[in-house]
C-alpha positions as CSV (number, residue, x, y, z in Angstrom):
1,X,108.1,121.8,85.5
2,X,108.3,125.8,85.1
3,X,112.1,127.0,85.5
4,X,112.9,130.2,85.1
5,X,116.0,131.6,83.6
6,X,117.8,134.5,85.7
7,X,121.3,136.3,84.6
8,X,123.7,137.6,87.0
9,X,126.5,140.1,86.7
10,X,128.9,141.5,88.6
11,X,126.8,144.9,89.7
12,X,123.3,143.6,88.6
13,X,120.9,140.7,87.9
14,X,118.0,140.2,85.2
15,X,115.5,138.3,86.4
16,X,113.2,135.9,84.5
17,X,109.5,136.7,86.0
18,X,107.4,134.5,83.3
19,X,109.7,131.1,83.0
20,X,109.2,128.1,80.6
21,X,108.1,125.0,81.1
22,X,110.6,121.8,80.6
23,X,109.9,118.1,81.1
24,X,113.1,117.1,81.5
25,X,116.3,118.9,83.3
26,X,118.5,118.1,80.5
27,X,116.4,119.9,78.5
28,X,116.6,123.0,80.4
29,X,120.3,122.9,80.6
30,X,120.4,123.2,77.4
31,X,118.3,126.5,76.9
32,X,120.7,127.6,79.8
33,X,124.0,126.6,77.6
34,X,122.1,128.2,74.9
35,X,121.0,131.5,77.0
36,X,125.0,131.9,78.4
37,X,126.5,131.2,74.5
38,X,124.2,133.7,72.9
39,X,125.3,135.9,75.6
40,X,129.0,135.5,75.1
41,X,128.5,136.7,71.6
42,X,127.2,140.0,72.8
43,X,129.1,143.1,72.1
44,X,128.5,144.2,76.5
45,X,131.8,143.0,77.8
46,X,129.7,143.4,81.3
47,X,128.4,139.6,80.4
48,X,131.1,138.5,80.1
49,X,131.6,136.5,83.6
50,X,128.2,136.8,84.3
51,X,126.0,133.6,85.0
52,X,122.9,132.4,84.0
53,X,121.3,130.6,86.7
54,X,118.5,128.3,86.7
55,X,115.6,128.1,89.3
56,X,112.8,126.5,90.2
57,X,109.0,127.9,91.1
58,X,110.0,127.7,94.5
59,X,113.1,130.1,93.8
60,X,115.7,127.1,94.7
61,X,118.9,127.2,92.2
62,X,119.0,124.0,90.1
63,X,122.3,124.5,88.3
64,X,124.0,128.1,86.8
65,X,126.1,128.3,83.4
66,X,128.7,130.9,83.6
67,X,128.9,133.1,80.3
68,X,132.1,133.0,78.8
69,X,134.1,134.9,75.7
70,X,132.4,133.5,72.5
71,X,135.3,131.9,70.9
């Protein structure tokens, strides 16, 4: 299945226009977990509370990850 991997802030979203193909969900929640943790590490403090949300091909939400302080 082709998910795509979007991040939304508080004031703006980046959307993931070319997605990647998973055969399992868990598999994709990882990249997600992954994707919000690599994120946390980032010196923007705009991420931080942000959300990396995880869709389908048909645009439906499957799950989100927030992005939190990198500890």
């Amino acid at each position: 299945m082709r998910l795509f991997f979007d991040v939304f802030m508080q004031h703006a979203s980046s959307y993931d226009y070319h997605g990647r193909y998973f055969g399992r969900t868990e598999d994709a929640a990882q990249m997600a977990e992954l994707i919000a943790a690599d994120l946390g590490f980032s010196e923007n403090d705009d991420l931080i509370g942000s959300q990396v949300r995880v869709r389908n091909a048909a645009g439906e939400t499957l799950f989100t990850v927030p992005v939190l302080v990198a500890a």
